[in-house]
C-alpha positions as a Markdown table, in Angstrom:
| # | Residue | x | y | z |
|---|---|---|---|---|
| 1 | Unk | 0.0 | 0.0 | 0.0 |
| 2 | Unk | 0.9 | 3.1 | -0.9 |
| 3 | Unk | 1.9 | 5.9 | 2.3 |
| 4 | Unk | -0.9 | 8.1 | 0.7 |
| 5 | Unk | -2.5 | 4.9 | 1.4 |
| 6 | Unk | -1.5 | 4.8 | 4.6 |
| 7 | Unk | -2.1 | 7.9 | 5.6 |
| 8 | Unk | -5.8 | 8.0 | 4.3 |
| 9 | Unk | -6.2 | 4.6 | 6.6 |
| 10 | Unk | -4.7 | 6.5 | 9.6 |
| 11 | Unk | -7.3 | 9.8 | 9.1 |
| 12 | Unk | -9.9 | 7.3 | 8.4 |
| 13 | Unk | -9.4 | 5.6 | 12.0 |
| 14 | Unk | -9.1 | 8.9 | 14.1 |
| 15 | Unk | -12.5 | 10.0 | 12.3 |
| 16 | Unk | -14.4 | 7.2 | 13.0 |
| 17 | Unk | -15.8 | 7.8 | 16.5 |
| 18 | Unk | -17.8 | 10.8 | 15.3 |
| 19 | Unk | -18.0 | 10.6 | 11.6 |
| 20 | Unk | -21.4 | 9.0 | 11.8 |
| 21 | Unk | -22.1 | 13.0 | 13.1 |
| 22 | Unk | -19.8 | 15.0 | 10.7 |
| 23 | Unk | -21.5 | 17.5 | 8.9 |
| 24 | Unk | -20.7 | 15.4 | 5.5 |
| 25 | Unk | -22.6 | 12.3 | 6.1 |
| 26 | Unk | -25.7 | 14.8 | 6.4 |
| 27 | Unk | -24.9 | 16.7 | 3.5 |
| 28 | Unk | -23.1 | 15.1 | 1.4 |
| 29 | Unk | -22.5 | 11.4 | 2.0 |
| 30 | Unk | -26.1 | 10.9 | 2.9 |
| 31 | Unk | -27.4 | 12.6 | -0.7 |
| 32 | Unk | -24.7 | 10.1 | -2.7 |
| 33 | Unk | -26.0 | 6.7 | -0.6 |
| 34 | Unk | -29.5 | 7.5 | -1.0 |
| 35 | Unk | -29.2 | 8.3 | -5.0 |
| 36 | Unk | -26.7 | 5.1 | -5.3 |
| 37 | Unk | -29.4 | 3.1 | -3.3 |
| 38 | Unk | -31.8 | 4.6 | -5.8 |
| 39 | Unk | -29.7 | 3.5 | -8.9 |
| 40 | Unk | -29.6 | -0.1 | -7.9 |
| 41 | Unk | -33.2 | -0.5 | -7.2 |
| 42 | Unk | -34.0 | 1.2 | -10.4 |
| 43 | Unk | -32.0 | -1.3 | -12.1 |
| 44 | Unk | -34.9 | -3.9 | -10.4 |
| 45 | Unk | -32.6 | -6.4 | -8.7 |
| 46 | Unk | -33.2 | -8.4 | -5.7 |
| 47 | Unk | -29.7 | -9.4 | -4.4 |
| 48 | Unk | -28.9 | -11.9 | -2.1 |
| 49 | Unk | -25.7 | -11.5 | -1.4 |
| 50 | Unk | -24.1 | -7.3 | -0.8 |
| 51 | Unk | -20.8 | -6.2 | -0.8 |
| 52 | Unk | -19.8 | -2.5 | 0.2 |
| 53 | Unk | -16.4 | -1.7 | -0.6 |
| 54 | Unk | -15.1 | 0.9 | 1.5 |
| 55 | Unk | -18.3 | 0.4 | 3.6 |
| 56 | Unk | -16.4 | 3.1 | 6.9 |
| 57 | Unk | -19.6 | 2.6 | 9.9 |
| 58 | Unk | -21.9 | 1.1 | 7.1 |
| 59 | Unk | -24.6 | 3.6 | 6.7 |
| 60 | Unk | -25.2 | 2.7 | 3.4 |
| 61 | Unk | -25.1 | -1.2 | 4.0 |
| 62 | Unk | -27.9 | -0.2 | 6.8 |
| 63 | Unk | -29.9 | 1.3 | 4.2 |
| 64 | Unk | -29.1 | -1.6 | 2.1 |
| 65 | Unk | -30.5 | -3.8 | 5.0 |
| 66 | Unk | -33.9 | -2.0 | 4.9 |
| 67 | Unk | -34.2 | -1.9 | 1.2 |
| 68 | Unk | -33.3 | -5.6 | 1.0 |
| 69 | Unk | -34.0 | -7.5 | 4.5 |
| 70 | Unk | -33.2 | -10.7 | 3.5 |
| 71 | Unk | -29.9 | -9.9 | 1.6 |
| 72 | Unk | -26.6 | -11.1 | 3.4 |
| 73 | Unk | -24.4 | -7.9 | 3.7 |
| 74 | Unk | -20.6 | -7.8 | 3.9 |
| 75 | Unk | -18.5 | -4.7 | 3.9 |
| 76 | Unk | -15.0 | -3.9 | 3.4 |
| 77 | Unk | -12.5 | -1.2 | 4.8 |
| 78 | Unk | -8.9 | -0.9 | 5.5 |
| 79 | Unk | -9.5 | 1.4 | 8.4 |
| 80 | Unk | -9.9 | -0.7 | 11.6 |
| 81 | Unk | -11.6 | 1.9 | 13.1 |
| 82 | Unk | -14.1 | 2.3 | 10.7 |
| 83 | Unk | -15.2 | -1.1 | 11.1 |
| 84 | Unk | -15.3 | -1.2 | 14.8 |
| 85 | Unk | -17.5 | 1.9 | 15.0 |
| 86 | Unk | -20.0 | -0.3 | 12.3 |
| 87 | Unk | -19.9 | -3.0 | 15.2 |
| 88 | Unk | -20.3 | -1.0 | 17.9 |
| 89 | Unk | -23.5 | 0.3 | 16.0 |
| 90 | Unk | -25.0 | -3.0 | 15.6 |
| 91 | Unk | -24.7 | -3.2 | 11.7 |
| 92 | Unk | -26.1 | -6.5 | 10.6 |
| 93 | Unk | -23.3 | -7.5 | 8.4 |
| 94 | Unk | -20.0 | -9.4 | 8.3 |
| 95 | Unk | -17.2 | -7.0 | 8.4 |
| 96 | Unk | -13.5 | -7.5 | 7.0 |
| 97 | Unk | -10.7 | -5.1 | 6.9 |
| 98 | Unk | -9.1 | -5.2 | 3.3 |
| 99 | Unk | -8.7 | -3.2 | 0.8 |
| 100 | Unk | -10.5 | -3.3 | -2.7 |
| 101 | Unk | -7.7 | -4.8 | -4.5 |
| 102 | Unk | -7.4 | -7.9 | -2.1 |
| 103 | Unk | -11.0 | -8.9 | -1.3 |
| 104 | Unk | -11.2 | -11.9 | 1.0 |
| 105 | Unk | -13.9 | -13.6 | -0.7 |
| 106 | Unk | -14.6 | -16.3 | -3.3 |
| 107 | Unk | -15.6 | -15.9 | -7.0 |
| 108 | Unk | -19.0 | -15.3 | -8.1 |
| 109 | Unk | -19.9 | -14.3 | -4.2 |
| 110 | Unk | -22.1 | -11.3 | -4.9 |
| 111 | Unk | -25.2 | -10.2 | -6.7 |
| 112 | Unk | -24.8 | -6.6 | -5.7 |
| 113 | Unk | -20.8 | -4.7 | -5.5 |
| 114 | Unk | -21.4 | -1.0 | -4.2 |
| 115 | Unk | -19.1 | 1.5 | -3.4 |
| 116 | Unk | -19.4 | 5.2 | -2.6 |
| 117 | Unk | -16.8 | 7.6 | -2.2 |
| 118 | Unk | -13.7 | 5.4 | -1.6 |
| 119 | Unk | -12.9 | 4.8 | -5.2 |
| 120 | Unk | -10.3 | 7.6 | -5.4 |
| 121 | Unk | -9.0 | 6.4 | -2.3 |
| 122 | Unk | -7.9 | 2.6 | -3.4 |
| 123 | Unk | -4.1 | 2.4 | -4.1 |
| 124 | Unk | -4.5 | 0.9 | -7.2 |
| 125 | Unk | -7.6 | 1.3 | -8.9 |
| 126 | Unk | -7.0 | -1.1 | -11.7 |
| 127 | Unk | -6.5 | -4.5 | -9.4 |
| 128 | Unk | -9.8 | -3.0 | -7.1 |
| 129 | Unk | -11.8 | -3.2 | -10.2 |
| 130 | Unk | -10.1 | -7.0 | -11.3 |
| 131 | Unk | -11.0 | -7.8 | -7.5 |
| 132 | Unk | -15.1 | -6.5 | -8.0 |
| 133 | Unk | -15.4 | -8.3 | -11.3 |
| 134 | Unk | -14.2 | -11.5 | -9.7 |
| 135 | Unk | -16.2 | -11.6 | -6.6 |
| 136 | Unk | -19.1 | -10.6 | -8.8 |
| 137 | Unk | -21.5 | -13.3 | -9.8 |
| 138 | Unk | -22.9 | -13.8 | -13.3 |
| 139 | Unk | -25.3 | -11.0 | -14.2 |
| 140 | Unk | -24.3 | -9.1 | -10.8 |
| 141 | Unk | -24.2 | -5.8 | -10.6 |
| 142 | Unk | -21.3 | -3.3 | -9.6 |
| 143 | Unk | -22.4 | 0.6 | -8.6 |
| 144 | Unk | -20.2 | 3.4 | -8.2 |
| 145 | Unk | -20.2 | 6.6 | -6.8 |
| 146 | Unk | -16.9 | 8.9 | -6.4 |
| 147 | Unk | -15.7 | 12.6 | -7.1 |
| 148 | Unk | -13.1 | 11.6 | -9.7 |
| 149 | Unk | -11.3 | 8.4 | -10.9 |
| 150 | Unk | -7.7 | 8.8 | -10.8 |
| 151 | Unk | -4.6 | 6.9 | -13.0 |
């Protein structure tokens, strides 16, 4: 991982306790969840099986859980303290620290691959997207949401 990397992951971890409360989920994290939430049940799936990439606390996976009750959630995130945070809160999913491009699941796992403002963040981009499309099962579906893709 890359010390930009690194240093993201440290931020991350020192947020967590009260990023659930920052200003930005409310304004603007909250908006892009809801609209990528929007965009998959558009798309009229019914997943069984819901990755979040990236997931920090897990507010989208909880909207994820209302939208789709029976769905079996998983989320990812390379900040510890994220994901501890998503416990402490209850979220009804099985967390894993990892990063995108090293996801700790079979093949053809998921139905459903979201990811919302993290994408920028991945060290390398390229192997995160080799790591979605393998964990995605036929006819899945991957939706993301960032400010910009880099290199």
């Amino acid at each position: 991982m890359s010390s930009g990397a690194d240093r993201d992951v440290g931020r991350f971890d020192h947020w967590a306790p009260e990023y659930d409360r920052d200003r930005l989920q409310l304004r603007f994290f909250g908006p892009v969840h809801a609209r990528t939430l929007e965009l998959a049940v558009g798309l009229g799936i019914m997943p069984q099986r819901v990755l979040d990439i990236g997931c920090g606390t897990g507010a989208l996976l909880w909207s994820v859980s209302g939208q789709w009750p029976g769905a079996a959630l998983a989320g990812v995130d390379p900040a510890a303290g994220m994901l501890r945070a998503a416990r402490q809160a209850g979220l009804p999913a099985g967390l894993v620290q990892a990063t995108a491009a090293g996801l700790p699941f079979a093949g053809a796992t998921f139905d459903l691959v979201i990811s919302t403002v993290s994408f920028h963040h991945w060290a390398s981009q390229r192997d995160g997207l080799a790591e979605v499309r393998r964990v995605l099962a036929p006819g899945g579906l991957f939706v993301l949401a960032d400010l910009h893709a880099v290199g």
